[in-house]
MITIDO-667907 format. One record per residue: x, y, z of N, C-alpha, C in turn; residue in three letters. Coordinates in pm, whole numbers, plus 50000, padded with zeros to 5 digits. Example, Ala and Ser with C-alpha at 12.3 -4.5 7.8 and 13.67 -1.06 7.14 Angstrom:
<nodes>
{nx: 51319 | ny: 49431 | nz: 50780 | cax: 51230 | cay: 49550 | caz: 50780 | cx: 51320 | cy: 49670 | cz: 50780 | r: Ala}
{nx: 51285 | ny: 49775 | nz: 50708 | cax: 51367 | cay: 49894 | caz: 50714 | cx: 51290 | cy: 50003 | cz: 50787 | r: Ser}
</nodes>
This chain:
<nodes>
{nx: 50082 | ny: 49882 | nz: 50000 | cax: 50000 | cay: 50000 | caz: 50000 | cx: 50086 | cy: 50124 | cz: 50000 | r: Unk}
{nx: 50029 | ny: 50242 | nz: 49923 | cax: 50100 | cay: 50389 | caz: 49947 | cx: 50065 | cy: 50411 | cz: 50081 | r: Unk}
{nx: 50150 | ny: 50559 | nz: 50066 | cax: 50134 | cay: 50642 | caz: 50191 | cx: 49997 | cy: 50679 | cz: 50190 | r: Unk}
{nx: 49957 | ny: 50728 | nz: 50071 | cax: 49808 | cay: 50820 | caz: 50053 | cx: 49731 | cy: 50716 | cz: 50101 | r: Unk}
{nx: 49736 | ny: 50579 | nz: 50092 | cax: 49619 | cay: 50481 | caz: 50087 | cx: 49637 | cy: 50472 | cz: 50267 | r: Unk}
{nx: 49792 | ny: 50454 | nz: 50307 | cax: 49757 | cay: 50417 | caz: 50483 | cx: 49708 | cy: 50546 | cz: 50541 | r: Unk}
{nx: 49718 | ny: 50678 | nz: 50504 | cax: 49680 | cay: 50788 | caz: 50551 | cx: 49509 | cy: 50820 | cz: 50585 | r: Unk}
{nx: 49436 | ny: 50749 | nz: 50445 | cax: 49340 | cay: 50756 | caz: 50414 | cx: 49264 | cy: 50687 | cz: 50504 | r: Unk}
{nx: 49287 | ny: 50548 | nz: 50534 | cax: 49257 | cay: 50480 | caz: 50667 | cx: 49270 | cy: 50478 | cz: 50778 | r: Unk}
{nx: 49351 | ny: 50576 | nz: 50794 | cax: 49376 | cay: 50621 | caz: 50892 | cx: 49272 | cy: 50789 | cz: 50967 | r: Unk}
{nx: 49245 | ny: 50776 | nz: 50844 | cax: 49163 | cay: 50885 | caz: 50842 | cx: 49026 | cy: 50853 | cz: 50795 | r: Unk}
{nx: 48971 | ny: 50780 | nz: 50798 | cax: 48792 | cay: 50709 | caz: 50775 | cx: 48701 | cy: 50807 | cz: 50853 | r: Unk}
{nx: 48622 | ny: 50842 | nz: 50811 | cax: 48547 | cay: 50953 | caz: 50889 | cx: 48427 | cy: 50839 | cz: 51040 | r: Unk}
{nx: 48478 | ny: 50726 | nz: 51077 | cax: 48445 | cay: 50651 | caz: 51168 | cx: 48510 | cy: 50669 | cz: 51300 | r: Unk}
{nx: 48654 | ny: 50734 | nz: 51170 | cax: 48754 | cay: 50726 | caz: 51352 | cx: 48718 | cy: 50834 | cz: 51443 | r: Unk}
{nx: 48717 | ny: 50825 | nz: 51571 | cax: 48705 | cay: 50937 | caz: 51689 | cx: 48793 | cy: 51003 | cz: 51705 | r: Unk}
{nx: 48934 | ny: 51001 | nz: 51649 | cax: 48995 | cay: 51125 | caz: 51612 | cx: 48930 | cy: 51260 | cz: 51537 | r: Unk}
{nx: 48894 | ny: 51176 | nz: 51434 | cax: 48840 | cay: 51325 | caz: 51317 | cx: 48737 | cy: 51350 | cz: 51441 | r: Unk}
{nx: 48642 | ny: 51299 | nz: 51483 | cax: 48506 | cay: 51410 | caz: 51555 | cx: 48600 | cy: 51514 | cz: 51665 | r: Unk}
{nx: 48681 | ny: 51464 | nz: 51649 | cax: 48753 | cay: 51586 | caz: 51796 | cx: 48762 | cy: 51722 | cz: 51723 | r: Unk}
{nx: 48826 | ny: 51661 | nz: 51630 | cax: 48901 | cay: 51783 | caz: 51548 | cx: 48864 | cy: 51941 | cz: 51516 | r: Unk}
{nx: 48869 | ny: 52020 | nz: 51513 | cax: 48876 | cay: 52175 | caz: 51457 | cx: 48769 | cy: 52127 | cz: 51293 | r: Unk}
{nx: 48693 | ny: 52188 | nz: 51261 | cax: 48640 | cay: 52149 | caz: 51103 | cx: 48761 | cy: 52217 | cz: 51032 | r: Unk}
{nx: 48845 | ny: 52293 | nz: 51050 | cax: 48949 | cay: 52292 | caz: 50935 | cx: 49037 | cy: 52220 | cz: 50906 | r: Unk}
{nx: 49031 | ny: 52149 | nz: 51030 | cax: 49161 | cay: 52040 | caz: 51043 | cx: 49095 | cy: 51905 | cz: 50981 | r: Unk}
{nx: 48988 | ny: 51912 | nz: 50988 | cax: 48914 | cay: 51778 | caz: 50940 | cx: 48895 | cy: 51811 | cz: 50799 | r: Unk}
{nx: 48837 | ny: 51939 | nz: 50733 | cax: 48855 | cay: 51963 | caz: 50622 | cx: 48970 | cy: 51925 | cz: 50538 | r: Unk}
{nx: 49114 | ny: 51941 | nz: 50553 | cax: 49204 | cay: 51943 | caz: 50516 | cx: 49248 | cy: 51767 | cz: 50503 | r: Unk}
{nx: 49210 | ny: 51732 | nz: 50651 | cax: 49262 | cay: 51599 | caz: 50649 | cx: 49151 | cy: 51510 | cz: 50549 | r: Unk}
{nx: 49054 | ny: 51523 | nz: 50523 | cax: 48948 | cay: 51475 | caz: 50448 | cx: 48916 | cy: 51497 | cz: 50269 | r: Unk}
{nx: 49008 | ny: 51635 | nz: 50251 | cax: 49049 | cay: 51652 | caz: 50156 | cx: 49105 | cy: 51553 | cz: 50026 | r: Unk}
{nx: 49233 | ny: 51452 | nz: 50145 | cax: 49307 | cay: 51379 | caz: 50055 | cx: 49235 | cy: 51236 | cz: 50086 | r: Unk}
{nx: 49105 | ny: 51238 | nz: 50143 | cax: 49093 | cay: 51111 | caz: 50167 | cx: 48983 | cy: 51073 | cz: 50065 | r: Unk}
{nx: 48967 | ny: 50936 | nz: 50011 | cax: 48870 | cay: 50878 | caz: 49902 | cx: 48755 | cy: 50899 | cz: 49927 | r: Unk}
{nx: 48663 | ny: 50937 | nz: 49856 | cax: 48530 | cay: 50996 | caz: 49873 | cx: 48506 | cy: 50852 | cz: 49870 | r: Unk}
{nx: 48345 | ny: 50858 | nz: 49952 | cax: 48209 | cay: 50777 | caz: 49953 | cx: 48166 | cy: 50720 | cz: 49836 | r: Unk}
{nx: 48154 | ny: 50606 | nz: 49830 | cax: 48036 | cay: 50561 | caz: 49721 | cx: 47937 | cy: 50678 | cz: 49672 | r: Unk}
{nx: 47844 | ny: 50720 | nz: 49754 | cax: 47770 | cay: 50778 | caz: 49709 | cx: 47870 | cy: 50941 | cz: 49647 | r: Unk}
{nx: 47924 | ny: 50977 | nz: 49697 | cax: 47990 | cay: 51086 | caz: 49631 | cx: 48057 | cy: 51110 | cz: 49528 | r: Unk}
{nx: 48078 | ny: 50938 | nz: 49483 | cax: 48152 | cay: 50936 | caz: 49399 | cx: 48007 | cy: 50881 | cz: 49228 | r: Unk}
{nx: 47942 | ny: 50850 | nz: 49298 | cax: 47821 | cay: 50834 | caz: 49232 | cx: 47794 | cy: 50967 | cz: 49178 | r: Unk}
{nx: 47792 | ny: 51091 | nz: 49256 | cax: 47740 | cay: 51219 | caz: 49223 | cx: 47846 | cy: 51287 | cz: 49108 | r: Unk}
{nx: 47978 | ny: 51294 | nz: 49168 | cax: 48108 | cay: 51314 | caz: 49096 | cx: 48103 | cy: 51245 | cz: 48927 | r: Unk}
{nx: 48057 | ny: 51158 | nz: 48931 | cax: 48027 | cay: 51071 | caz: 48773 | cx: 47925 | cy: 51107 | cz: 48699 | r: Unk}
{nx: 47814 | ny: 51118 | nz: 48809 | cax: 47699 | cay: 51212 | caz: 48745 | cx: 47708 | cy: 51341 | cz: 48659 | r: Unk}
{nx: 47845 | ny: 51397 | nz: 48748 | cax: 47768 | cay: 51518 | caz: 48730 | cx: 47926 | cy: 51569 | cz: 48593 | r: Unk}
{nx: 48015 | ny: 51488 | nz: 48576 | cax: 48161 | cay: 51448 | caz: 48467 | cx: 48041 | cy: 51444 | cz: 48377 | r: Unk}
{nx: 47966 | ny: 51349 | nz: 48361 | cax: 47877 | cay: 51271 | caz: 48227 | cx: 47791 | cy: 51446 | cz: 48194 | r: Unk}
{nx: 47738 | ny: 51506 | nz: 48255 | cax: 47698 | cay: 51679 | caz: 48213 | cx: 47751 | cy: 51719 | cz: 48173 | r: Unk}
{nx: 47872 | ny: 51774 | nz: 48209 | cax: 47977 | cay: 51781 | caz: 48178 | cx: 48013 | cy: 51789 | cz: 48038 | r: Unk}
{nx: 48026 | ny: 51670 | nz: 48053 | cax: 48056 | cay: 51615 | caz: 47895 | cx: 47930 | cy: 51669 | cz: 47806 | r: Unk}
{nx: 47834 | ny: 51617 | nz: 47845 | cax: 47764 | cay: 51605 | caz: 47736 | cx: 47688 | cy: 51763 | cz: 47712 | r: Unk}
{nx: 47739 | ny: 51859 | nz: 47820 | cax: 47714 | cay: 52036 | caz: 47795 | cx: 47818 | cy: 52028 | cz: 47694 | r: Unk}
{nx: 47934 | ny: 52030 | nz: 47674 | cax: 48041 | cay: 52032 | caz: 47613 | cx: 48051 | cy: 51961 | cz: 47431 | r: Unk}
{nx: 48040 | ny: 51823 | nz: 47467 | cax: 47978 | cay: 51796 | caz: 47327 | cx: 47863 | cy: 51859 | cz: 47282 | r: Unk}
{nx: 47778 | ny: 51896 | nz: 47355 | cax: 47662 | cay: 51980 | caz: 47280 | cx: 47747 | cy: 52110 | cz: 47210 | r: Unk}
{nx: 47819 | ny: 52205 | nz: 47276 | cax: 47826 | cay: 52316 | caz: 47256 | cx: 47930 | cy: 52302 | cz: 47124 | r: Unk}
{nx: 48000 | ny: 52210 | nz: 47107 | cax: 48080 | cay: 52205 | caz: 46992 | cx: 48017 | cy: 52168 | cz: 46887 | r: Unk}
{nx: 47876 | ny: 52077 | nz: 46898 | cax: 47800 | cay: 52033 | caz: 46755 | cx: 47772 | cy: 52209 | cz: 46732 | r: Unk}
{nx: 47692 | ny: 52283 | nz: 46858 | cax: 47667 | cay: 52387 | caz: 46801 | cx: 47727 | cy: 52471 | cz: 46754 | r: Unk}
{nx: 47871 | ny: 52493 | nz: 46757 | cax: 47976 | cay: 52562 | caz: 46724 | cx: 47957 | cy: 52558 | cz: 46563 | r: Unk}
{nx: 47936 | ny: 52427 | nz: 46526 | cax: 47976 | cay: 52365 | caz: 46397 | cx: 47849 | cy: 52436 | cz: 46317 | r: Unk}
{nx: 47794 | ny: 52468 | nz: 46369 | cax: 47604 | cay: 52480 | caz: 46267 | cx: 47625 | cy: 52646 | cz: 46236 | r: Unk}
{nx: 47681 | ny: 52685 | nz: 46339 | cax: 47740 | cay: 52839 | caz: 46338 | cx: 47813 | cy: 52895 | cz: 46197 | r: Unk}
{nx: 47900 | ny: 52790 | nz: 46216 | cax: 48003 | cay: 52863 | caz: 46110 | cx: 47955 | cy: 52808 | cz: 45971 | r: Unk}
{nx: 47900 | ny: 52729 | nz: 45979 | cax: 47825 | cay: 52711 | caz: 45804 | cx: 47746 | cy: 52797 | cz: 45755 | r: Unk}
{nx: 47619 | ny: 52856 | nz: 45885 | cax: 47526 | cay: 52960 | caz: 45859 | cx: 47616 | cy: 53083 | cz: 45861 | r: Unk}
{nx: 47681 | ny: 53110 | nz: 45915 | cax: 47768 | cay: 53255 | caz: 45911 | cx: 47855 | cy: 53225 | cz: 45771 | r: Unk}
{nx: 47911 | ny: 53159 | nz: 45745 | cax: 47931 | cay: 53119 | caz: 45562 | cx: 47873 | cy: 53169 | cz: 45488 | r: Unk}
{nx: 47743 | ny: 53086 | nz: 45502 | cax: 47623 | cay: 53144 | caz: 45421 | cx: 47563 | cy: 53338 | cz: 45425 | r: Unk}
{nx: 47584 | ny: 53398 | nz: 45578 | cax: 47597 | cay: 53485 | caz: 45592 | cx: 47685 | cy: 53561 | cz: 45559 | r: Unk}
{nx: 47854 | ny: 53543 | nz: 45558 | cax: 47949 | cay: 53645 | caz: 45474 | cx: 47933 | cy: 53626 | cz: 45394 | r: Unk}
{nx: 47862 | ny: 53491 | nz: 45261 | cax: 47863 | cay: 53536 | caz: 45156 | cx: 47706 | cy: 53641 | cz: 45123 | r: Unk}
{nx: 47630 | ny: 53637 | nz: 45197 | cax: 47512 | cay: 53724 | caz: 45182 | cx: 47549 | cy: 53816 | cz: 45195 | r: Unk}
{nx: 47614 | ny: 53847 | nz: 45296 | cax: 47655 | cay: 54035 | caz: 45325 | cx: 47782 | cy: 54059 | cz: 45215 | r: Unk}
{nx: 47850 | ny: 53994 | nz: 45159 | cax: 47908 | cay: 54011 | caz: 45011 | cx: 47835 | cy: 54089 | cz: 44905 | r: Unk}
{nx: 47730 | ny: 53957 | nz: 44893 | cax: 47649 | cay: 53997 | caz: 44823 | cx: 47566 | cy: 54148 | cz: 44796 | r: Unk}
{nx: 47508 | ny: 54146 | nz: 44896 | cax: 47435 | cay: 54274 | caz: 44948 | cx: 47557 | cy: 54375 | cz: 44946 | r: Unk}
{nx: 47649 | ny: 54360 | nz: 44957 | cax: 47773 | cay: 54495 | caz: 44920 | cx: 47773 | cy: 54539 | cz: 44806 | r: Unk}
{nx: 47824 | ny: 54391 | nz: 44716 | cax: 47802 | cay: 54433 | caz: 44607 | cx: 47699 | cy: 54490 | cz: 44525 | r: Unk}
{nx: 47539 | ny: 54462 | nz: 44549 | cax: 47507 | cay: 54501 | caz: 44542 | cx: 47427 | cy: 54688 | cz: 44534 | r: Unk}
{nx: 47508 | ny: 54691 | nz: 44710 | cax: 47447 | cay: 54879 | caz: 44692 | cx: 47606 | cy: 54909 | cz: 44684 | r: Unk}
{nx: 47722 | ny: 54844 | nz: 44604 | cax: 47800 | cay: 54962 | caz: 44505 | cx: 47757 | cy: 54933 | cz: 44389 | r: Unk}
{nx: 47715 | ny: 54836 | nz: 44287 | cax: 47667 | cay: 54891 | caz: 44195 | cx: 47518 | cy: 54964 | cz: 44134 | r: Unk}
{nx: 47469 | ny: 54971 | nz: 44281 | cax: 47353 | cay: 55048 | caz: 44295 | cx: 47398 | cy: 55227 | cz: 44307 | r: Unk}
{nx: 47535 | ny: 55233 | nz: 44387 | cax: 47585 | cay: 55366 | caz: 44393 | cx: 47688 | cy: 55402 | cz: 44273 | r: Unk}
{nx: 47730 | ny: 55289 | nz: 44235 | cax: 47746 | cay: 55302 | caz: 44053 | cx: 47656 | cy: 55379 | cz: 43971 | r: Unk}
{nx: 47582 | ny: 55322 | nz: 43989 | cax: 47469 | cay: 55303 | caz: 43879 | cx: 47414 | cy: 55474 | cz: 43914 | r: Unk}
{nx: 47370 | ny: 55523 | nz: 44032 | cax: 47327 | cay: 55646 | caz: 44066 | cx: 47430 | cy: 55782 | cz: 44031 | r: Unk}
{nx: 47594 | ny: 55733 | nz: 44093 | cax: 47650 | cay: 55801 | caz: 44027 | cx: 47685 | cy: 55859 | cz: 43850 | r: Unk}
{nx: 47681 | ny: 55725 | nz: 43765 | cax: 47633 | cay: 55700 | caz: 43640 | cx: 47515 | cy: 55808 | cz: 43603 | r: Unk}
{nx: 47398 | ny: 55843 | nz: 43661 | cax: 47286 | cay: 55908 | caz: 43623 | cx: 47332 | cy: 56031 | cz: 43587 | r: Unk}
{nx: 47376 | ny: 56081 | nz: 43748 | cax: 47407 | cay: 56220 | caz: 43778 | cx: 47522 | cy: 56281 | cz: 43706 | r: Unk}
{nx: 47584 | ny: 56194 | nz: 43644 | cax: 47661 | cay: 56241 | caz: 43513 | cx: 47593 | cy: 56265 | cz: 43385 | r: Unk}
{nx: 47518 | ny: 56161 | nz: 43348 | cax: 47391 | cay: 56198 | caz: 43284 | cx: 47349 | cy: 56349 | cz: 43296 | r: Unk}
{nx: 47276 | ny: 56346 | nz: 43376 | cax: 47180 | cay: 56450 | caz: 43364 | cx: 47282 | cy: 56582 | cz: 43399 | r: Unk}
{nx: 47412 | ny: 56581 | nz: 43481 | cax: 47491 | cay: 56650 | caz: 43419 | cx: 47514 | cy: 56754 | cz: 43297 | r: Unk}
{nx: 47545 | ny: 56657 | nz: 43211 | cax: 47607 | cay: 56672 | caz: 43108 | cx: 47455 | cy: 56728 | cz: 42997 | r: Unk}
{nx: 47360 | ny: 56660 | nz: 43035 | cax: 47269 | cay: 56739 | caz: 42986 | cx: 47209 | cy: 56876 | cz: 43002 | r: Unk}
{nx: 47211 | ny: 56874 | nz: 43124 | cax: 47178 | cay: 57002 | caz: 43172 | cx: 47311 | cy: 57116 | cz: 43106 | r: Unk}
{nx: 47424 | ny: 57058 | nz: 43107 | cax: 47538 | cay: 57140 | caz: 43023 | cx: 47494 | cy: 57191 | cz: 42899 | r: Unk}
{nx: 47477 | ny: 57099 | nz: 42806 | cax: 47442 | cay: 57105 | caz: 42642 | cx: 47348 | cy: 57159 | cz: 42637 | r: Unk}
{nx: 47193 | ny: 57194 | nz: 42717 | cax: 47092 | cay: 57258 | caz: 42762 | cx: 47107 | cy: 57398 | cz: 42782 | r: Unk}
{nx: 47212 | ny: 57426 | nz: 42859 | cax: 47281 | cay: 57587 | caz: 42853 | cx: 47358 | cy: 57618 | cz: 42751 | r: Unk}
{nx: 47458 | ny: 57522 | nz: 42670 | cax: 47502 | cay: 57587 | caz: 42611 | cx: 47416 | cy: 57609 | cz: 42462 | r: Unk}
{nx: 47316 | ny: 57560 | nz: 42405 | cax: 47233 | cay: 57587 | caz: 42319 | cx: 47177 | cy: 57731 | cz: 42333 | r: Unk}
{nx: 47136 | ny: 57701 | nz: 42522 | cax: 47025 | cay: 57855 | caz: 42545 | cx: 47108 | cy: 57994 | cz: 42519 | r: Unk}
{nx: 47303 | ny: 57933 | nz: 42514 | cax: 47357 | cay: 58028 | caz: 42547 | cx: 47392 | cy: 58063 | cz: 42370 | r: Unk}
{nx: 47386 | ny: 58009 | nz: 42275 | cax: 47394 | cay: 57981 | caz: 42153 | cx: 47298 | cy: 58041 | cz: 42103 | r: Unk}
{nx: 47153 | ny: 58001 | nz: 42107 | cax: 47054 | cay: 58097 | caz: 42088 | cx: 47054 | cy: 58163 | cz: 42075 | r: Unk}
{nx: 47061 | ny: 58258 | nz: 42167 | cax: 47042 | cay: 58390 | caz: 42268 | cx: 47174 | cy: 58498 | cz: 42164 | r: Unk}
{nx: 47260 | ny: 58445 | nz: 42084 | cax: 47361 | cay: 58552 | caz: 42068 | cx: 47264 | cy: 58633 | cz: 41959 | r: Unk}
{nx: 47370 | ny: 58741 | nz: 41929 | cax: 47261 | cay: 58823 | caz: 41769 | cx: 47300 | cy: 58820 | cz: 41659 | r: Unk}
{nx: 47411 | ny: 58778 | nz: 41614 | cax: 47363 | cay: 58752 | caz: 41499 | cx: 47466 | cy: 58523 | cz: 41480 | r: Unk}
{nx: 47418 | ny: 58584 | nz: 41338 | cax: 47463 | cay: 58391 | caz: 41326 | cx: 47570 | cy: 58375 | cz: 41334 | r: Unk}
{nx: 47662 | ny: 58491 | nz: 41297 | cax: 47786 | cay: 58471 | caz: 41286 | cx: 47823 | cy: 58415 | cz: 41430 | r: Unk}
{nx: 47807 | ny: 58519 | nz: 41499 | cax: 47828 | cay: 58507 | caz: 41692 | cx: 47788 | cy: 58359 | cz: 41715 | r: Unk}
{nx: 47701 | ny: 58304 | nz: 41695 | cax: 47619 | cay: 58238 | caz: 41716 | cx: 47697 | cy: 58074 | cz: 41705 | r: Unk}
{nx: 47718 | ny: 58074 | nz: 41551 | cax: 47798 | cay: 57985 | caz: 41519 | cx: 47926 | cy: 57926 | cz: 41545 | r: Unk}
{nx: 48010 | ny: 58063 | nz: 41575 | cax: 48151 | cay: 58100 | caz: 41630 | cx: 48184 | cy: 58005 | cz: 41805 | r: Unk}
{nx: 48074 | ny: 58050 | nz: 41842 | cax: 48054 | cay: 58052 | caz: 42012 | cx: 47993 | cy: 57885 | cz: 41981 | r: Unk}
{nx: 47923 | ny: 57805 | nz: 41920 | cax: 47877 | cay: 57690 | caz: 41914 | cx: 48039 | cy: 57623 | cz: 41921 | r: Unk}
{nx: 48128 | ny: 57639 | nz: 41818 | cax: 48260 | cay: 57609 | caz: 41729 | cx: 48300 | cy: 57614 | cz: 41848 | r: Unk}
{nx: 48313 | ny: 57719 | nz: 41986 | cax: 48377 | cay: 57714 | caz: 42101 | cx: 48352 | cy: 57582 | cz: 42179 | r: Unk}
{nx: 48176 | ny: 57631 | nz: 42232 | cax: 48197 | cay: 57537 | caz: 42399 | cx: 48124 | cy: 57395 | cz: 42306 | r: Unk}
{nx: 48149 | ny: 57347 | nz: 42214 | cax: 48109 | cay: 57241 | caz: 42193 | cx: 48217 | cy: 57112 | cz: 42297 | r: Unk}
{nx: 48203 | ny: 57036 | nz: 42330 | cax: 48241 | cay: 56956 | caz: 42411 | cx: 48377 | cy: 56883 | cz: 42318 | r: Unk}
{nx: 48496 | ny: 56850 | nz: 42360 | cax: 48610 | cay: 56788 | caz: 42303 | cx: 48561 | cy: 56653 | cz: 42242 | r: Unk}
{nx: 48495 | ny: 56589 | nz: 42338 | cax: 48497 | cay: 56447 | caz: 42306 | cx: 48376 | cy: 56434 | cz: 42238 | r: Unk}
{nx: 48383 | ny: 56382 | nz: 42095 | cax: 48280 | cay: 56418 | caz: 42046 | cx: 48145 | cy: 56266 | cz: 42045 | r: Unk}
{nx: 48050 | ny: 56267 | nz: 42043 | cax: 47977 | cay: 56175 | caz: 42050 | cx: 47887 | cy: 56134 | cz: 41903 | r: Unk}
{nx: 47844 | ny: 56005 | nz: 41869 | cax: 47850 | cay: 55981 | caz: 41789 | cx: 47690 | cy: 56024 | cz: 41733 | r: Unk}
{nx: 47642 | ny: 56151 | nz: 41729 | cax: 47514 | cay: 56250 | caz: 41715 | cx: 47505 | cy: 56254 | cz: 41573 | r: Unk}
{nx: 47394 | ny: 56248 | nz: 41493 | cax: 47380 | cay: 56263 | caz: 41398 | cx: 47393 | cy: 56362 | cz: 41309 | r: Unk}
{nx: 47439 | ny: 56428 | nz: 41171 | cax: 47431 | cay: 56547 | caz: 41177 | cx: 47247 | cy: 56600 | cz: 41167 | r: Unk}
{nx: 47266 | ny: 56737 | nz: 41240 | cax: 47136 | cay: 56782 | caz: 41208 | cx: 47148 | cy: 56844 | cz: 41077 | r: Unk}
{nx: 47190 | ny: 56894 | nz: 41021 | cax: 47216 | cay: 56990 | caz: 40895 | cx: 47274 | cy: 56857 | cz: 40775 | r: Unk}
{nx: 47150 | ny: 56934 | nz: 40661 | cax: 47191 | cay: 56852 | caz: 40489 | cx: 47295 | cy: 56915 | cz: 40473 | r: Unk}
{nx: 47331 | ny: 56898 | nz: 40372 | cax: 47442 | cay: 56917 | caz: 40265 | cx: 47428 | cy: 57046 | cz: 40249 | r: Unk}
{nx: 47339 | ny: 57106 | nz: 40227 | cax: 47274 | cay: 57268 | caz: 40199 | cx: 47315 | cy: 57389 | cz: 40293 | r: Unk}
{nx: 47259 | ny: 57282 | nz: 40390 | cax: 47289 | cay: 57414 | caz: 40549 | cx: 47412 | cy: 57379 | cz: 40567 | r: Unk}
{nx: 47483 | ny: 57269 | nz: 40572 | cax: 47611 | cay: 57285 | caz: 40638 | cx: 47731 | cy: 57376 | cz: 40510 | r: Unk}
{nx: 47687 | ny: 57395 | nz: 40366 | cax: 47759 | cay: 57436 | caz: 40273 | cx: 47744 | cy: 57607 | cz: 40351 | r: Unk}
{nx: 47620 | ny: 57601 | nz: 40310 | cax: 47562 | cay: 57773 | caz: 40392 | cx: 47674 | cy: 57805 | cz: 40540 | r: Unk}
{nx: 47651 | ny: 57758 | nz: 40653 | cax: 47707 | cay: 57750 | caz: 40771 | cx: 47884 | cy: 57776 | cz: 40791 | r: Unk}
{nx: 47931 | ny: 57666 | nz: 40678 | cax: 48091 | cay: 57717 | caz: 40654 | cx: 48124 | cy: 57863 | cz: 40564 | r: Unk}
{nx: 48040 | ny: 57870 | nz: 40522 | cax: 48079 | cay: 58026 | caz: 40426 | cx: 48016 | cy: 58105 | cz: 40478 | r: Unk}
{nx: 47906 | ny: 58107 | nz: 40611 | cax: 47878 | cay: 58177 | caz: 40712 | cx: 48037 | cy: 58237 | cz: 40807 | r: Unk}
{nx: 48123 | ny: 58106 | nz: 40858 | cax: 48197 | cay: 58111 | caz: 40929 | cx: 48329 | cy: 58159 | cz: 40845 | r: Unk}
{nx: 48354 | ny: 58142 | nz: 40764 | cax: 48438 | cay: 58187 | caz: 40643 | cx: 48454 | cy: 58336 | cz: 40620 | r: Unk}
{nx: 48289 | ny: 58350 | nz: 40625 | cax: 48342 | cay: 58544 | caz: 40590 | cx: 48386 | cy: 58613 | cz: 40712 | r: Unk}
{nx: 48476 | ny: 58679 | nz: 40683 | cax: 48556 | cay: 58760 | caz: 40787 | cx: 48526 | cy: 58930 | cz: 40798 | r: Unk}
{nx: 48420 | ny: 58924 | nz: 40694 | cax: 48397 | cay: 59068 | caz: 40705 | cx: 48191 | cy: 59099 | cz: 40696 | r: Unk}
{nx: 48153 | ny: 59000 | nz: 40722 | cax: 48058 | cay: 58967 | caz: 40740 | cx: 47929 | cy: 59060 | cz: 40607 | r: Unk}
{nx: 48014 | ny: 59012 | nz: 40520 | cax: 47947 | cay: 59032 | caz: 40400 | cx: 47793 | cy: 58936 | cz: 40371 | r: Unk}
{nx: 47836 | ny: 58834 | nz: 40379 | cax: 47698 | cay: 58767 | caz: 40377 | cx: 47599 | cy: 58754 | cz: 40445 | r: Unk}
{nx: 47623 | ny: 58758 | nz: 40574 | cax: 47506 | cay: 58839 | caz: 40631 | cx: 47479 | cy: 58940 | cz: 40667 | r: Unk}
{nx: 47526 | ny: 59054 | nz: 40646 | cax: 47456 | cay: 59192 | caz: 40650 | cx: 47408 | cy: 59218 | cz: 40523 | r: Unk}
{nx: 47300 | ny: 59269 | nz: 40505 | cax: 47259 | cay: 59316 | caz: 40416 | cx: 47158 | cy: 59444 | cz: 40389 | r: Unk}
{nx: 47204 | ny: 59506 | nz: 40366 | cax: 47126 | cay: 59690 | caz: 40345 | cx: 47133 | cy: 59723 | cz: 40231 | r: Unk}
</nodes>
């Protein structure tokens, strides 16, 4: 036999030593000694919870991270989504931009007095990059229009 085992018998909670004792001193000495059947019944009971809180919480661990999977790729999704939704809005407002531009510069085209001005100032703020617009002007008006812009002394259109 060990020491722990003659100690332990020596220490049986039967003997009339331990009832003398201080409860801290019996605490301590009772400490190292082999629990009860029944305590040890409870002690097994309560290992097997234990366990089986524990295996529970890891199946649930597992169900977690598949649905959260499924969740970063949803919230992906949904990202991508409102940027090419803020694409797409930014996209407009260039749009209507650029219209509202060509909108003034007509009104501002209009508005001059005579054609010459008129034409000259078009020849200006027309936009660099040109887009693929149809012509508005036949063969007729645009012949007219260059020998508009041509005369330098504005012979062809004044007339008195």
């Amino acid at each position: 036999m060990t020491e722990q085992a003659e100690k332990n018998k020596k220490c049986s909670p039967k003997s009339a030593a331990l009832k003398t004792m201080c409860p801290q001193q019996r605490a301590r000495l009772l400490a190292h000694a082999e629990p009860s059947r029944e305590a040890r019944g409870w002690m097994e009971a309560c290992r097997q919870r234990v366990c089986a809180r524990l295996a529970q919480e890891r199946k649930d661990q597992k169900d977690p991270l598949q649905t959260s999977d499924s969740k970063s790729r949803q919230h992906a999704l949904i990202g991508q989504l409102k940027a090419a939704e803020a694409r797409n809005r930014i996209r407009q407002k260039r749009l209507q931009e650029e219209i509202l531009e060509a909108q003034e510069t007509k009104l501002t085209i209009s508005c001059q007095s005579d054609a010459h001005s008129a034409a000259r100032l078009e020849l200006l703020l027309t936009p660099q990059k040109r887009m693929n617009i149809p012509d508005s002007l036949n063969q007729r008006q645009r012949r007219r229009l260059e020998e508009i812009l041509a005369d330098e002394k504005d012979l062809t259109i004044i007339r008195t």
